[in-house]
Structure formats: structure tokens, C-alpha cells
C-alpha positions in Angstrom: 106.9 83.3 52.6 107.2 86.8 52.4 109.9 88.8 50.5 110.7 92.5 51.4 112.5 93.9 48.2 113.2 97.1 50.1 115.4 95.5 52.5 116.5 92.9 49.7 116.4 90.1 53.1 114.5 86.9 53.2 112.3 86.3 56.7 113.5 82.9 58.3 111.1 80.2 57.5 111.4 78.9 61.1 109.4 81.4 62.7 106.8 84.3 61.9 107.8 88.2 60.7 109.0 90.1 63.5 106.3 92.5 64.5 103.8 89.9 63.6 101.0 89.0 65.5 100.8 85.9 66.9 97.6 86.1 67.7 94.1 87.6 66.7 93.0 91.2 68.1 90.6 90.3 70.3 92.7 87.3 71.7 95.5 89.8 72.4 93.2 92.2 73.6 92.0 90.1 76.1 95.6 88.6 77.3 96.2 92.1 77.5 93.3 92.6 80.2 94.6 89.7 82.2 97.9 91.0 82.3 96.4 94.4 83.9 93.7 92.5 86.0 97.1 90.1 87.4 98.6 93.9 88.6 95.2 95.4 89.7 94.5 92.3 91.7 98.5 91.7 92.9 99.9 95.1 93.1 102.7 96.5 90.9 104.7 93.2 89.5 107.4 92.1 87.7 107.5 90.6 84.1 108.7 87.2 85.7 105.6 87.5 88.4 103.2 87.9 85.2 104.2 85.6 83.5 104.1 82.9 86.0 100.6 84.3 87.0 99.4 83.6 84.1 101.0 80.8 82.6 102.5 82.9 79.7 105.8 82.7 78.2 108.2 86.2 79.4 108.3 87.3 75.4 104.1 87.1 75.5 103.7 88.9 78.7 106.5 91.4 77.6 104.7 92.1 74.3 101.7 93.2 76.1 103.2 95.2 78.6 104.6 97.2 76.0 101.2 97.4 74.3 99.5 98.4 77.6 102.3 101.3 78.3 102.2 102.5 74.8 98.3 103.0 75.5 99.1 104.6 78.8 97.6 102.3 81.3 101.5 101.5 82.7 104.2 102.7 83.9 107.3 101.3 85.3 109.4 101.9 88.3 111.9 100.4 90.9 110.5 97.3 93.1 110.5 98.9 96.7 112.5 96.8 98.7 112.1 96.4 102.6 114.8 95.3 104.8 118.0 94.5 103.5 118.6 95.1 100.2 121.0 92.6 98.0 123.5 92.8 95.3 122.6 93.8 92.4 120.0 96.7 90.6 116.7 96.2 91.6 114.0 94.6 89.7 111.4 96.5 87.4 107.7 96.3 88.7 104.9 97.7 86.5 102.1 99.6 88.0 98.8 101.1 86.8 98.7 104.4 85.7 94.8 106.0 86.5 94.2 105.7 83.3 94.5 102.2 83.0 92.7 102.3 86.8 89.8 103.9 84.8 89.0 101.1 82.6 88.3 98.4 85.5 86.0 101.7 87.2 82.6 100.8 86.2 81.3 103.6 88.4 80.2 106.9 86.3 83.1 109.1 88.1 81.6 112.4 86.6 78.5 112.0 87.6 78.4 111.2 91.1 81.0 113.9 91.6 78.4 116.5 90.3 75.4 114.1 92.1 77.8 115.2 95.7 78.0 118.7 94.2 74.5 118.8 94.3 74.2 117.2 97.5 76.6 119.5 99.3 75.3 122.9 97.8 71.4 121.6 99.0 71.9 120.0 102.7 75.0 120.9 103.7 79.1 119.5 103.7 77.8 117.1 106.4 75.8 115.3 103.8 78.3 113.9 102.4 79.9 111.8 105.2 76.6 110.8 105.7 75.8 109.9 102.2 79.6 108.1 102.4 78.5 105.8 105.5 75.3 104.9 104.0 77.2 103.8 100.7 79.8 101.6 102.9 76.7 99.7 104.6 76.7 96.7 102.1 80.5 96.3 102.8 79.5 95.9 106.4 76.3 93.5 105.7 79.0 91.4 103.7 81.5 91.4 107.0 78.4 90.5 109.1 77.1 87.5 106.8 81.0 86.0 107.1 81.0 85.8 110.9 82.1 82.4 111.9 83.9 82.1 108.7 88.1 83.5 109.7 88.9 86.1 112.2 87.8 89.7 111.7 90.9 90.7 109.5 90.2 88.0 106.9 86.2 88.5 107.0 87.2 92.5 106.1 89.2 91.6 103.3 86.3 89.0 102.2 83.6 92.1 102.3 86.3 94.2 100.5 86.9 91.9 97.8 83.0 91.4 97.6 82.9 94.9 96.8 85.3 95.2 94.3 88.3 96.6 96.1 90.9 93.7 95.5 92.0 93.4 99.0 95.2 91.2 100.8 95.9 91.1 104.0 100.1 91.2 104.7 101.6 89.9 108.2 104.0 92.8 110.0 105.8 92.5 113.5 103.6 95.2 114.9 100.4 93.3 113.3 98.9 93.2 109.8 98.8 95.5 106.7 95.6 96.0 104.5 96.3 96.4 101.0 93.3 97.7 98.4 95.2 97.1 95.2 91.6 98.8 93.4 89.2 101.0 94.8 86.2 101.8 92.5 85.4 105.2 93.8 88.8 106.6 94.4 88.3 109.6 91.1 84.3 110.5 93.8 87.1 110.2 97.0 89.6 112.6 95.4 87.1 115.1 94.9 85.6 114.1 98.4 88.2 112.8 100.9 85.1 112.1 103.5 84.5 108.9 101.2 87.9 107.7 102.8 87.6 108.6 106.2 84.2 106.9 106.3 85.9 104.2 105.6 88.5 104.5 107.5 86.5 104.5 110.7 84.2 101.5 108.9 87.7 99.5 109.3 88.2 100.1 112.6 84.5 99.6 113.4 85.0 96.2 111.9 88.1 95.2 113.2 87.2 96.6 116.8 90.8 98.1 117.0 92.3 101.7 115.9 93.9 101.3 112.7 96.3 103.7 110.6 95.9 104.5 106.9 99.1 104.9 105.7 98.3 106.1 101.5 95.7 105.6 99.2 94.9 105.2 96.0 92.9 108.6 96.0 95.9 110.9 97.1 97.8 109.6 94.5 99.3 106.3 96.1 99.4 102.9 94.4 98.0 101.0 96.7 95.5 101.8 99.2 97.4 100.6 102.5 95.9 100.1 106.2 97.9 99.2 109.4 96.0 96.7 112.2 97.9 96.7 114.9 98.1 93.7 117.1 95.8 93.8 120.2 96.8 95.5 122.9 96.0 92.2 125.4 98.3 90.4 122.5 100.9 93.0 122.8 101.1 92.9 126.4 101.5 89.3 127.1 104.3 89.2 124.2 105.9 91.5 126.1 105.6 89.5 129.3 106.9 86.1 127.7 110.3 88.3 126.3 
């Protein structure tokens, strides 16, 4: 037991120091990556969310959360809500900051960015949508080796997620929302939006359908977010049946 003669009080026996760790460096280190992984993967959440992600008490998760904002890799702000909104404030979510983005990126950001320079300068702007197809093609291999496996929405979110882009799929009325919680070349697509519009039209190659991007992660946006509108052969007969 420990005895602080400047404060002249006696730590309770029952439990450890406040401030103390209760575990070593590199085991909090690494809680402290799941914890960011858990958002990257889900999309800003709540304390509660984490916690039950993870199996970790809410005074664990909260303790890193703190460490993880103090390092600059969080920020907080209002949960959105959509629809009707109850009584009450609404909850806290915690997002990623780009620089806590940055240390999932295992692309070298800097370097490609000068490699498209480069590019650009020697053969021309159109270069680069061209070099931006030719860098989506294993994506595409990926949706190709699925077929048979789920419908075209869940086969792009499979070749997403194979990729590294932490991808979800979210029903709507008006059809389905893609959401890229990560994308490891959004730094390269701020410099060069073609990197987005090739995908873009990669998306709606895939699905066979025109699609809307509604924000990305490279403008500045959270979430990278796509909308799939239902077929129109869907939408018509729906309309019939009413």
C-alpha cells in the first residue's frame, strides 16, 4: 500500500490508485487499437456500442477513448438521428479523426501522390483515370470470383471488404446504401478526385444500375456513402401492387 504524504490520504485497499494502470502498455495499447478498429470497421459509435463490441466493461472502453482523443485519433460529436427524434439529448458517437484514419493506411500516401505527379506532368491528366481504373481491377476480379455467392450488392461489399475498405450494405425505401467506413487511398483521392469517380463508375458497372455517391471519406466526410437504387422493373411493379 501506498502512502502519499503530500495529500496526508491513505489509497483504499479495495481497489488500485486512481490513475493506475490496470494493465501493461502493450496490452493497453492494443485494446486501444480494437477500440479504433470497432469504429473504423462500424462507423462512428457510442461508448455503450464499444463496449458491447468488444466485450469490455464502459470504465475500460472509456479509459481508452480518452487515451485515443488525447493522441488525436478521435473526436466526438452528436449521433445523427434519422426520422423521428425522441426525448431526451442525443447520444455521443466517437469518430476518427484522419489522423487516427492514417494509422490503419498502410499505403505510402506521399509517395504515390508525387508517383501521379509524375505521371500527370509526363502522359497527360488522362493518365490518371486510367492509372485509377487499372488499380480498381483486383476489386472487380474479387466481385467476379463471388458470382453465385449473394446478389450483386453483397458480392460488392465482399470485393470491398477484400480490399480493405470496410464496407456495409444498409436497406432504404428507395433501395440500399453503401457505406465504406475506411478507404485506404482516400489522402492519393484527395489530391486526385479521379481515384473516386473511377470508382464510382466501377460500382455501378458492378451493380448494373446508376448509383449516387452521396460523401466520401476523401472530401472530408466520415463515411464514404453510395445510394443503389432499387431496379427500375422493381420500382414499377411496386408501384402497380399500391
Amino acid at each position: 500500500m501506498v502512502w502519499s504524504a503530500q495529500s496526508g490520504q491513505r489509497p483504499s485497499a479495495a481497489g488500485p490508485l486512481v490513475g493506475a494502470p490496470d494493465a501493461t502498455e502493450p496490452e493497453a495499447d492494443a485494446t486501444r487499437r480494437r477500440v479504433a478498429r470497432s469504429i473504423l470497421q462500424h462507423g462512428p459509435s457510442t461508448a455503450a456500442d464499444l463496449a458491447d463490441r468488444l466485450g469490455l466493461t464502459s470504465a475500460a472502453v472509456r479509459r481508452h477513448l480518452s487515451a485515443l482523443e488525447l493522441s488525436g485519433e478521435l473526436t466526438t460529436r452528436e449521433q445523427r438521428v434519422y426520422g423521428a427524434r425522441g426525448r431526451g439529448r442525443p447520444a455521443r458517437v466517437f469518430v476518427l479523426t484522419d489522423a487516427g484514419r492514417r494509422t490503419f493506411d498502410a499505403a505510402y500516401d506521399e509517395l504515390a501522390i508525387k508517383a501521379l505527379d509524375y505521371l500527370s506532368r509526363r502522359v497527360g491528366p488522362g493518365a490518371i483515370a486510367d492509372f485509377a481504373e487499372e488499380s480498381l481491377a483486383p476489386v472487380e476480379a474479387r466481385f467476379d470470383e463471388l458470382e453465385g455467392h449473394g446478389d450483386r450488392a453483397e458480392r460488392v461489399v465482399e470485393a470491398f471488404n477484400h480490399a480493405g475498405y470496410a464496407a456495409t450494405l444498409k436497406p432504404l425505401a428507395s433501395g440500399q446504401q453503401l457505406c465504406q467506413h475506411h478507404c485506404p487511398v482516400a489522402h492519393v483521392a484527395r489530391a486526385y478526385p479521379a481515384i473516386c469517380l473511377a470508382e464510382t463508375r466501377l460500382l455501378s458497372k458492378l451493380l448494373g444500375s446508376h448509383v449516387q455517391r452521396l460523401a466520401t471519406i476523401a472530401s472530408g466526410d466520415e463515411v464514404c456513402t453510395t445510394h443503389i437504387p432499387h431496379p427500375v422493373a422493381v420500382a414499377i411493379e411496386e408501384r402497380k401492387s399500391s
